[in-house]
VOPAGU-2260 file (C-alpha; in pm, 1 decimal, decimal comma):
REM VOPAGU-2260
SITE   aa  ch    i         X         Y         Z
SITE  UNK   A    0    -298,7    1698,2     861,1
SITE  UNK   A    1    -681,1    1670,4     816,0
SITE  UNK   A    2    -828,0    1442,1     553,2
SITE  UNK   A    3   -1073,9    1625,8     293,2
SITE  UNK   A    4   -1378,3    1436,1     545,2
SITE  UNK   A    5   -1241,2    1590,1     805,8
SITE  UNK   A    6   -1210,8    1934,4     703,9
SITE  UNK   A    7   -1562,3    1916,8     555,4
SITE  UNK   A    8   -1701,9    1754,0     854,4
SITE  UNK   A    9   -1514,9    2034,7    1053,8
SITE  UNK   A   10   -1755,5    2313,6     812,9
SITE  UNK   A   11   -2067,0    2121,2     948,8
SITE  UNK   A   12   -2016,5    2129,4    1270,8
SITE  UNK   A   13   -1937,5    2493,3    1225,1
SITE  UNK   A   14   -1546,6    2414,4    1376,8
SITE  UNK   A   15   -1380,9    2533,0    1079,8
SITE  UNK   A   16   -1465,4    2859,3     878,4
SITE  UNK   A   17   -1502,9    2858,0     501,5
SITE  UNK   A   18   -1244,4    3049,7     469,9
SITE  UNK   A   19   -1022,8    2863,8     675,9
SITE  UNK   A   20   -1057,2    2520,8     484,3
SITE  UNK   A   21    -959,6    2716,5     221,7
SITE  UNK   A   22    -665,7    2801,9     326,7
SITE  UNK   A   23    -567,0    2487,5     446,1
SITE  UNK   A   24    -636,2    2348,3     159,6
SITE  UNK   A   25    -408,1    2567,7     -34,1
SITE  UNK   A   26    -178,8    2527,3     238,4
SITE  UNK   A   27    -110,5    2163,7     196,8
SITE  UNK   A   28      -7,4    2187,0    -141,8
SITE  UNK   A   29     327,4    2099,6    -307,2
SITE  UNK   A   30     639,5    2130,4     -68,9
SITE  UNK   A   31     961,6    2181,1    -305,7
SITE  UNK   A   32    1325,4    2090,7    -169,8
SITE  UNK   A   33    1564,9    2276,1    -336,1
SITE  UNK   A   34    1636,6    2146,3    -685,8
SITE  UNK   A   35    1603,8    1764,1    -602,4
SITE  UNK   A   36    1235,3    1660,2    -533,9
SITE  UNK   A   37     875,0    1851,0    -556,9
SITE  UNK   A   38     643,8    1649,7    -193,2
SITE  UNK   A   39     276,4    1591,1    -287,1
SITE  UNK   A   40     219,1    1614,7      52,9
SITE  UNK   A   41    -171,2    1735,0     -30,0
SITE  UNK   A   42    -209,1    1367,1    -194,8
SITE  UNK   A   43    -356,7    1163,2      55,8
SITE  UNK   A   44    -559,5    1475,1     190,3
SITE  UNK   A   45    -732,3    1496,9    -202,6
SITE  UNK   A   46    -742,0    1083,5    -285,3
SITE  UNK   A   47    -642,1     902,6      14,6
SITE  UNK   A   48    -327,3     751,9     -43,9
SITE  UNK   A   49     -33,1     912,8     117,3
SITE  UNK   A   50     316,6    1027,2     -58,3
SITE  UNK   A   51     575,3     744,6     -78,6
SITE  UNK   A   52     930,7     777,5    -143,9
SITE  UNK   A   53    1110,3     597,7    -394,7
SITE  UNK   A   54    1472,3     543,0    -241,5
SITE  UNK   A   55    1562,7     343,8    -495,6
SITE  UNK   A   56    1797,5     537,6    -775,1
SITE  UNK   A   57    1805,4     846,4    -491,6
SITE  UNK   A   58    2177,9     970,2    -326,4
SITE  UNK   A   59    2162,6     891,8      -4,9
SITE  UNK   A   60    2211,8    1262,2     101,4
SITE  UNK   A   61    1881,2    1368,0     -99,7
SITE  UNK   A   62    1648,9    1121,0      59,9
SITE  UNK   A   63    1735,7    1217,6     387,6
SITE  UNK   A   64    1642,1    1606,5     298,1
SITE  UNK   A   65    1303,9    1450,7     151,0
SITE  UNK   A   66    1229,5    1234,6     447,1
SITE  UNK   A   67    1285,6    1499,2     715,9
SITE  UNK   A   68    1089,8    1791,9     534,9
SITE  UNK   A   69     818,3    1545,1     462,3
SITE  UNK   A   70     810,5    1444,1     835,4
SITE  UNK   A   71     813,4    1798,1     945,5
SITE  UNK   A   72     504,1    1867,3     703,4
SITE  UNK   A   73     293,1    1570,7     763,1
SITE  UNK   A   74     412,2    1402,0    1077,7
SITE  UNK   A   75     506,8    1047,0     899,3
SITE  UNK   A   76     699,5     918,1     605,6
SITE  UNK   A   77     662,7     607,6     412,7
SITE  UNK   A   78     976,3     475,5     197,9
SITE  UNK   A   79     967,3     196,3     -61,0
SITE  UNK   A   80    1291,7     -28,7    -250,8
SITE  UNK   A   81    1546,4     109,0      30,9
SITE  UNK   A   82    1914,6     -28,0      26,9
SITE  UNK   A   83    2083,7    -150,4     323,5
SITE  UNK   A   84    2298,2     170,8     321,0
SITE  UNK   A   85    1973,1     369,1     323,7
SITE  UNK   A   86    1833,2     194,6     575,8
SITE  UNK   A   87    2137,8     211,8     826,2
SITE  UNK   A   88    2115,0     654,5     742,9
SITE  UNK   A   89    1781,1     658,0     817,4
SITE  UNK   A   90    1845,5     485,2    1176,0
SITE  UNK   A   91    2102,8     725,7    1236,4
SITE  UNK   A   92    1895,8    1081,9    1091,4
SITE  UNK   A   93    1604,3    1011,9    1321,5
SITE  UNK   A   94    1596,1     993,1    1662,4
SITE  UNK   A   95    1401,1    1150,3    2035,9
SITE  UNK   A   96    1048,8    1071,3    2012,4
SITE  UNK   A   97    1052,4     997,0    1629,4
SITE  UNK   A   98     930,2     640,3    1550,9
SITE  UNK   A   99    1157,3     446,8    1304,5
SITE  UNK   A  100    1009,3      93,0    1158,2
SITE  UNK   A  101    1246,6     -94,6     909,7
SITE  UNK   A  102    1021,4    -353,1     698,0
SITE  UNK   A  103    1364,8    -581,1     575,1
SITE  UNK   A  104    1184,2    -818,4     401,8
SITE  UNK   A  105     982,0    -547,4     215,3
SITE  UNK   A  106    1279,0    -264,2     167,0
SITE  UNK   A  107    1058,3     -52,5     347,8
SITE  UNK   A  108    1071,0     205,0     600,2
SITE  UNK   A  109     806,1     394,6     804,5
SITE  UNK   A  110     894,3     738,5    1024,2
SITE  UNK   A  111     604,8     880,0    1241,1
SITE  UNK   A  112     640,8    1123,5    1500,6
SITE  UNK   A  113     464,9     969,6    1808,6
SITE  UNK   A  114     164,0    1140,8    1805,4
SITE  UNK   A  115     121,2    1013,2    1448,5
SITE  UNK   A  116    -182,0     749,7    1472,4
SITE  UNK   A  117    -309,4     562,9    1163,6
SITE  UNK   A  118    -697,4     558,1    1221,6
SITE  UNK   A  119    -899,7     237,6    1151,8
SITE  UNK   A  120   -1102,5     261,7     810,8
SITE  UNK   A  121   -1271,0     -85,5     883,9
SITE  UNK   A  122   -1179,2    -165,8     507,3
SITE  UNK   A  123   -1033,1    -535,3     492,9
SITE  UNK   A  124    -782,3    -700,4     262,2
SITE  UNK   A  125    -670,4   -1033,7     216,7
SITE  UNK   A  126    -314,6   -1130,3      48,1
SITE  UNK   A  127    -193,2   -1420,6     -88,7
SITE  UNK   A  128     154,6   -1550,1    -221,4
SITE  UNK   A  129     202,6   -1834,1    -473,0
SITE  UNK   A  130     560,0   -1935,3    -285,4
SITE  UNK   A  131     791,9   -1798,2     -37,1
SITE  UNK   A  132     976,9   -1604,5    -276,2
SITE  UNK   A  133     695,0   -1396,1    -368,4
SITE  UNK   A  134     664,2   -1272,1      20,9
SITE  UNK   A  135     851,3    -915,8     -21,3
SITE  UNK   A  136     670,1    -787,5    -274,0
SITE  UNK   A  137     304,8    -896,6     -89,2
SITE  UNK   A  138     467,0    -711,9     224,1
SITE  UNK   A  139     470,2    -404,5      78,4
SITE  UNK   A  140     109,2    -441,8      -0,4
SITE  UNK   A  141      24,8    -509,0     365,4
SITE  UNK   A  142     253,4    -195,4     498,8
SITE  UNK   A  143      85,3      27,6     276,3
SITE  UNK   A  144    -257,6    -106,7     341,8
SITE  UNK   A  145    -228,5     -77,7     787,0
SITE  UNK   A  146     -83,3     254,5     698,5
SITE  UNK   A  147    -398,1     356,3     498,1
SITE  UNK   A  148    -614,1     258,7     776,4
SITE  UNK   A  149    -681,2    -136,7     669,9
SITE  UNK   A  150    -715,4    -458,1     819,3
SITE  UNK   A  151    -505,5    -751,3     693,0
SITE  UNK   A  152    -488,7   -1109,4     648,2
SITE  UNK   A  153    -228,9   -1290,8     490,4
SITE  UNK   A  154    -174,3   -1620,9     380,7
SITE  UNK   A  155     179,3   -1713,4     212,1
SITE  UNK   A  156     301,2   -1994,9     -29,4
SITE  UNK   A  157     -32,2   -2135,6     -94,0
SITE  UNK   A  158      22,5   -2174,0    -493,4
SITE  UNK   A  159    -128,8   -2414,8    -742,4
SITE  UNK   A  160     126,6   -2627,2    -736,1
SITE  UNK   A  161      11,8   -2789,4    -395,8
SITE  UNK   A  162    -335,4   -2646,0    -477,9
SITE  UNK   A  163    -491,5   -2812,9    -186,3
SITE  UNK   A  164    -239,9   -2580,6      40,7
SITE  UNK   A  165    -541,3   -2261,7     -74,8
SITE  UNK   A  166    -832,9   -2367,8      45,0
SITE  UNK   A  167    -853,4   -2274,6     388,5
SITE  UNK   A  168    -700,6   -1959,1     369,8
SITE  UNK   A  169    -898,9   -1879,6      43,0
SITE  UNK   A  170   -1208,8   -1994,2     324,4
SITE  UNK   A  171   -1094,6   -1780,2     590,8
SITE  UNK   A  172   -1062,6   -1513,7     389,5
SITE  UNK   A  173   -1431,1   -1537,3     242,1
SITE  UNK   A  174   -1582,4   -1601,1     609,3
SITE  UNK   A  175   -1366,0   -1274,3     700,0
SITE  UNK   A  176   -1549,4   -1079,0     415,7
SITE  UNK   A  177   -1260,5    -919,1     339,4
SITE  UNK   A  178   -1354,4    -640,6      58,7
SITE  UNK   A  179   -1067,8    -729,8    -207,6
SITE  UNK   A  180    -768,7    -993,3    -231,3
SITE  UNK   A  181    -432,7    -970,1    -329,2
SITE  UNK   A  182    -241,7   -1216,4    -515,5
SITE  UNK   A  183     127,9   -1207,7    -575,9
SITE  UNK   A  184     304,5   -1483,2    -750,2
SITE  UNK   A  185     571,8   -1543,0    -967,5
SITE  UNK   A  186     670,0   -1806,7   -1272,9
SITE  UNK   A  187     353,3   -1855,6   -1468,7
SITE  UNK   A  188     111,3   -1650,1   -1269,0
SITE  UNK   A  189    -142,7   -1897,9   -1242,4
SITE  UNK   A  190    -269,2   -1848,1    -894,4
SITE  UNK   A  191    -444,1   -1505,9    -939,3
SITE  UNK   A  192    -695,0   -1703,0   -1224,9
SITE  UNK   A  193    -718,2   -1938,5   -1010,6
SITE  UNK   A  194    -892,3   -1722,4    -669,1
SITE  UNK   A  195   -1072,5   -1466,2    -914,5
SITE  UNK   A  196   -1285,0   -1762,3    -996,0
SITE  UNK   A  197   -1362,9   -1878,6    -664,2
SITE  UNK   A  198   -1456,1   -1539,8    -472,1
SITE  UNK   A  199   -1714,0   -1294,5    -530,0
SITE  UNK   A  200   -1485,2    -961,7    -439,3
SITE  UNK   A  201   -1223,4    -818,6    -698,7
SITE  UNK   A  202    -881,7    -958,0    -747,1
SITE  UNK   A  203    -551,3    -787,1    -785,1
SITE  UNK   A  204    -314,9    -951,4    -959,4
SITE  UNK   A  205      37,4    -856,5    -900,7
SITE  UNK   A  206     297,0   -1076,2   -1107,4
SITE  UNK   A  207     665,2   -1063,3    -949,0
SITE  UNK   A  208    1003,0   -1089,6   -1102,8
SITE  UNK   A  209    1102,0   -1476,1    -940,0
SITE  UNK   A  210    1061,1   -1629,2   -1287,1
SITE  UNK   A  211    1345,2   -1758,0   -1491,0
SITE  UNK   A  212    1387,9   -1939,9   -1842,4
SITE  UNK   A  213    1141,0   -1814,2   -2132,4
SITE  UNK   A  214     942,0   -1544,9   -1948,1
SITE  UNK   A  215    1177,5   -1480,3   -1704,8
SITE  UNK   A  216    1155,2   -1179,8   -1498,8
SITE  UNK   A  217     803,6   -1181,6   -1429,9
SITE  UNK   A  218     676,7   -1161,7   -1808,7
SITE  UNK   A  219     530,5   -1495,0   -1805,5
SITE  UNK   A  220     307,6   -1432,6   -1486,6
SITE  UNK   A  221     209,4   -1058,2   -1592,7
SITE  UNK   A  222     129,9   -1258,5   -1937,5
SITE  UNK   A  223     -77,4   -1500,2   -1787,5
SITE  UNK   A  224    -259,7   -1255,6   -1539,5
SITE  UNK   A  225    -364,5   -1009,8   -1813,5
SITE  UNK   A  226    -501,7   -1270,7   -2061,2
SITE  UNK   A  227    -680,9   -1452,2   -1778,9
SITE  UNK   A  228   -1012,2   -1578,9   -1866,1
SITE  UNK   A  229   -1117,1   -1516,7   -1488,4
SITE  UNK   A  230   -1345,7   -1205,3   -1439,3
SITE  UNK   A  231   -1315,6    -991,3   -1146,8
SITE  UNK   A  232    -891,3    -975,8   -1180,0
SITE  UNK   A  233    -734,4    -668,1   -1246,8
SITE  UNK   A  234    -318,4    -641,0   -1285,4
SITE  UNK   A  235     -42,5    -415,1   -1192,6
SITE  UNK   A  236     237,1    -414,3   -1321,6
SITE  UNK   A  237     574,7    -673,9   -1245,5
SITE  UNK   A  238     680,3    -619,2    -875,8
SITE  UNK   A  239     407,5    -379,3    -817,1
SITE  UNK   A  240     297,8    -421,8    -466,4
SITE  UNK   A  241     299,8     -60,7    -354,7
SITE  UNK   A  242      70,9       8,4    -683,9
SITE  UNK   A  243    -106,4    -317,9    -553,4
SITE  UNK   A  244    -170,7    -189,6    -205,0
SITE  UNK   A  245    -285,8     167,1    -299,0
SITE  UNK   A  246    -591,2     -16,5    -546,5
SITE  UNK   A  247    -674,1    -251,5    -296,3
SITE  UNK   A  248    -673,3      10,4      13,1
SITE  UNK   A  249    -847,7     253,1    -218,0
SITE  UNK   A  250   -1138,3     -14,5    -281,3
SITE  UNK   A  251   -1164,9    -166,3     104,1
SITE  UNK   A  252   -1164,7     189,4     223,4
SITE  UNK   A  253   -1475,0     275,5     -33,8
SITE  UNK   A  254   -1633,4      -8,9      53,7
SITE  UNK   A  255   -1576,6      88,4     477,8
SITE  UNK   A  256   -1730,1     391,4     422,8
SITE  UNK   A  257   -2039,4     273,1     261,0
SITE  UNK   A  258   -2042,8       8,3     528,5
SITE  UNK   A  259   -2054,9     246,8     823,6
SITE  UNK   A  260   -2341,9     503,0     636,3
SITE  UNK   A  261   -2537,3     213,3     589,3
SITE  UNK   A  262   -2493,2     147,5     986,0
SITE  UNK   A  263   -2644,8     489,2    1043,6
């Protein structure tokens, strides 16, 4: 499936017919299976960032359906918050020259047919985690972001409580001029304040649930993050790195492109 550049760029150099965008661009519309799910498979085609299945709260038998009509319409499928269970179906649904990679640590699963290539945006991210714990969540952010065409660099349990552990990742990432950072961390959140004041690209904050006592469950950290005195941070919401990763990708990307005209 074309992006919307493509198909314009495809008008320009007289490869495509007006008429014919057209139609491909009502073609690649809504996909509806049966009574269980309605595929915006047209998403990343209008805004960039491709469909992504919830398994989480799904039957088994109805994420399956989803996952194979989506593959047959776009040629790859990108699952969030899957079970074990799911995970083990999915192995077994999928198989000849169909490409199955199982992210544990992130509950996430990506299905491409082989001649399925992510192109290179140039856009570059950076992600940090305030402890070990925090890792899952900040992996989503990095699937989502290769699969939109980014560059990553990571940099885990690096929070303020051994502050000194930050600063040479927090350098690396500036001398990398990565376009936006990424930082996930739990219990009070404090770590997200903390980088929006030292770099000079945006911030997203993304609190996570590894918090217990008075705040537990992440409230503390989103608490913290939204009432941060540091400029430049914006927050998603508790556990949110797939929202995370779609921001950030959607920001690097913008910044790629303007990169590469400037180039011309």
């Amino acid at each position: 499936m074309f992006t919307l550049r493509e198909v314009l760029e495809k008008i320009a150099k007289n490869e495509l017919s007006v008429e014919e965008a057209e139609r491909l661009l009502r073609f690649h519309a809504i996909e509806e299976i049966g009574n269980c799910a309605k595929i915006d498979i047209n998403r990343e085609f209008r805004n960039g960032v491709p469909e992504i299945i919830l398994a989480e709260g799904k039957p088994t038998s109805d994420l399956l359906e989803i996952s194979l009509k989506l593959l047959s319409k776009s040629g790859r499928v990108i699952i969030s918050r899957c079970s074990q269970d799911q995970i083990r179906a999915l192995g077994g649904a999928f198989s000849g020259d169909i490409i199955l990679q199982v992210h544990e640590r992130a509950r996430m699963v990506v299905i491409r047919k082989a001649d399925a290539v992510v192109k290179s945006t140039g856009g570059k991210i950076g992600i940090l985690t305030a402890g070990t714990s925090d890792i899952g969540v900040a992996e989503e952010v990095k699937i989502l972001a290769k699969e939109m065409g980014c560059e990553v660099f990571t940099a885990y349990d690096v929070g303020v409580a051994g502050i000194h552990r930050l600063l040479a990742p927090l350098k690396d990432l500036v001398l990398r001029d990565v376009d936006v950072v990424v930082v996930v961390a739990g219990r009070e959140g404090a770590l997200a304040s903390v980088v929006a004041g030292l770099v000079d690209v945006p911030v997203i904050g993304v609190p996570t649930s590894n918090s217990f006592g008075f705040g537990e469950k992440g409230l503390s950290a989103l608490m913290a993050m939204l009432q941060s005195c540091s400029l430049g941070l914006a927050v998603v919401n508790i556990d949110g790195g797939v929202s995370a990763g779609a921001v950030a990708t959607s920001i690097a990307n913008r910044a790629a492109k303007f990169r590469l005209q400037q180039r011309a």
